[in-house]
C-alpha positions in Angstrom: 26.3 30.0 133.4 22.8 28.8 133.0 19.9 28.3 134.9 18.0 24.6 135.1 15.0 24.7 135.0 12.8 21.4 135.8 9.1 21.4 134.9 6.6 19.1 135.6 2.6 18.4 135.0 1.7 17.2 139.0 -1.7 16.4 137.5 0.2 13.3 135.4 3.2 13.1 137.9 2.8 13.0 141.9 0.7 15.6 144.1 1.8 19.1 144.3 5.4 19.2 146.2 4.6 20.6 149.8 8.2 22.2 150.7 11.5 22.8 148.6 12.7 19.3 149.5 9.5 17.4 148.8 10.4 18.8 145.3 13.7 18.0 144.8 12.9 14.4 146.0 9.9 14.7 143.2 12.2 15.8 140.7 15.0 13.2 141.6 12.2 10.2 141.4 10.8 11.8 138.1 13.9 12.6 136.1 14.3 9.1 135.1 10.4 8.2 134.1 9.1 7.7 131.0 6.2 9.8 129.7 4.3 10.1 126.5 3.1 13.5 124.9 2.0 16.4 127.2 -0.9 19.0 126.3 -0.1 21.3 129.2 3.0 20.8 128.5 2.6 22.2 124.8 0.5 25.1 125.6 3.3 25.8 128.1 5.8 25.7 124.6 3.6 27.7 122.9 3.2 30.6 125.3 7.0 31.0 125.5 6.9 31.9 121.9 4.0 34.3 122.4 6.0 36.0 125.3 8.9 36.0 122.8 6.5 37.6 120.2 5.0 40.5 122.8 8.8 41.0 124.1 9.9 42.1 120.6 6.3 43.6 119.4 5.5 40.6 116.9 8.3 41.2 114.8 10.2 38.0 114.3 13.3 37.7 112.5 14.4 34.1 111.6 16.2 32.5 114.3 15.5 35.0 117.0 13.1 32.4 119.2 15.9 30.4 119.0 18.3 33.4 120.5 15.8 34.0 123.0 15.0 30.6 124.2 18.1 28.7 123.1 15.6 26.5 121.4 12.3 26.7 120.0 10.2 25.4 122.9 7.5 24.0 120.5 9.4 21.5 119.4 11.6 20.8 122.4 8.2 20.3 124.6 6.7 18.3 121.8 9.3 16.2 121.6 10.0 15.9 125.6 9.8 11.9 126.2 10.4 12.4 130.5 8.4 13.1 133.1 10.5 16.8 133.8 11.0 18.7 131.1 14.7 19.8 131.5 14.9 23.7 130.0 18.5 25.5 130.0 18.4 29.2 130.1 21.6 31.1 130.0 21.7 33.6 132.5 23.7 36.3 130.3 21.6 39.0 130.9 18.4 37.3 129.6 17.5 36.4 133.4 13.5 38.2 131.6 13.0 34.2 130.8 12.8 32.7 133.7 10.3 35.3 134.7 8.3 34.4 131.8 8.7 30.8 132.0 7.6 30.8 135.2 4.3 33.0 134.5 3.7 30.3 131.4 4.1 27.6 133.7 1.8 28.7 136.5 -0.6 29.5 133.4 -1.0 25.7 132.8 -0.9 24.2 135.8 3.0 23.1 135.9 5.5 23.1 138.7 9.2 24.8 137.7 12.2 23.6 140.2 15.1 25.3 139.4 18.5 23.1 140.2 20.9 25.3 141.5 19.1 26.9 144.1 16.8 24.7 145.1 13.5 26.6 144.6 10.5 24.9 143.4 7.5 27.6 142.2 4.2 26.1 142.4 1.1 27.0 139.5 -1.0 28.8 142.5 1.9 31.1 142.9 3.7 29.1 146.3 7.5 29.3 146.4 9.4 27.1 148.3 12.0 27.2 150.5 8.7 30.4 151.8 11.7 32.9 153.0 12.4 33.0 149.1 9.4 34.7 148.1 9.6 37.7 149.2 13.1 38.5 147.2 11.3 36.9 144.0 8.4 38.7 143.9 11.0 41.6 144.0 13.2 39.8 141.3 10.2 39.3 139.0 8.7 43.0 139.6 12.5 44.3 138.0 12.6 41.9 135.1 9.3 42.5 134.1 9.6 46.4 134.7 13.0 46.2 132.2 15.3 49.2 132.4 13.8 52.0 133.8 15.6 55.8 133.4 17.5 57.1 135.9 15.0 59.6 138.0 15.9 63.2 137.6 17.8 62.9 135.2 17.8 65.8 132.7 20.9 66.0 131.0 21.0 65.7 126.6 21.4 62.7 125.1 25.0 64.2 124.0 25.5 65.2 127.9 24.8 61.2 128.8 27.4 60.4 126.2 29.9 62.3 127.2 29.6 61.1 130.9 30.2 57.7 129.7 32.6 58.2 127.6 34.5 60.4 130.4 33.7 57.3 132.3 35.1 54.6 130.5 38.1 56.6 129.6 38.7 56.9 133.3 38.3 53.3 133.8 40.6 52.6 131.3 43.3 54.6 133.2 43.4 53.1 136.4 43.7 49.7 134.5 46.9 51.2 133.5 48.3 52.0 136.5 
């Protein structure tokens, strides 16, 4: 499964989107238009890279943007030719992206609509449908935050790996049954 994401600069494309359908309507009308080369749009590129960069401490192995983002957003925002830019993100446990794509994108002034769901994120921070906000400012908070250790928890590394290998042994036995 993936998430679609559709970005767009309102500053080039139609006035900010003033509720979750005024978006999707801005998004249907814009999918389909023409555009030439974006600046904001290639800042916005560039800062997922530097996310990439701070997420794995500046050490880049070759390929790994590409892991990360599934492309390497220079190029594929360089090279965007629409209106939306049209950015897949799988949603195997790498949900940290859309976080981060949303932050770059608020960062230069672009709007983010994601497909399935129907929620549009504005630069100034706005989310649309409003009853949405609350659970993605929660959302964002966890991704950002990564794992965090359980509280209280003061057993040996060797203790922990005994648990879960206790665990998945158990696990394994009522699959048996």
């Amino acid at each position: 499964m993936s998430y679609e994401l559709r970005i767009w600069d309102p500053t080039r494309h139609s006035a900010l989107p003033t509720d979750a359908n005024d978006a999707a309507d801005i998004v249907e009308r814009l999918l389909p238009l023409a555009d030439t080369g974006n600046t904001q749009l290639a800042a916005f590129g560039l800062a997922l890279i530097e996310h990439h960069r701070a997420e794995t401490s500046g050490r880049e192995a070759p390929g790994t943007v590409e892991n990360f983002w599934g492309c390497d957003p220079r190029w594929s925002t360089a090279a965007c030719a629409t209106a939306i830019y049209r950015m897949s993100l799988s949603s195997d446990g790498k949900a940290k992206q859309i976080a981060f794509a949303l932050e770059a994108a608020a960062r230069h002034g672009l709007v983010v609509f994601e497909d399935e769901t129907g929620v549009c994120f504005l630069p100034d921070g706005t989310v649309f449908p409003e009853d949405v906000r609350e659970m993605w400012d929660a959302t964002r908070a966890e991704l950002l935050a990564g794992p965090q250790p359980p509280v209280g928890d003061s057993r040996t590394v060797l203790q922990k790996i005994a648990g879960e290998l206790v665990d998945v042994i158990g696990r394994d036995n009522k699959h048996r049954h």
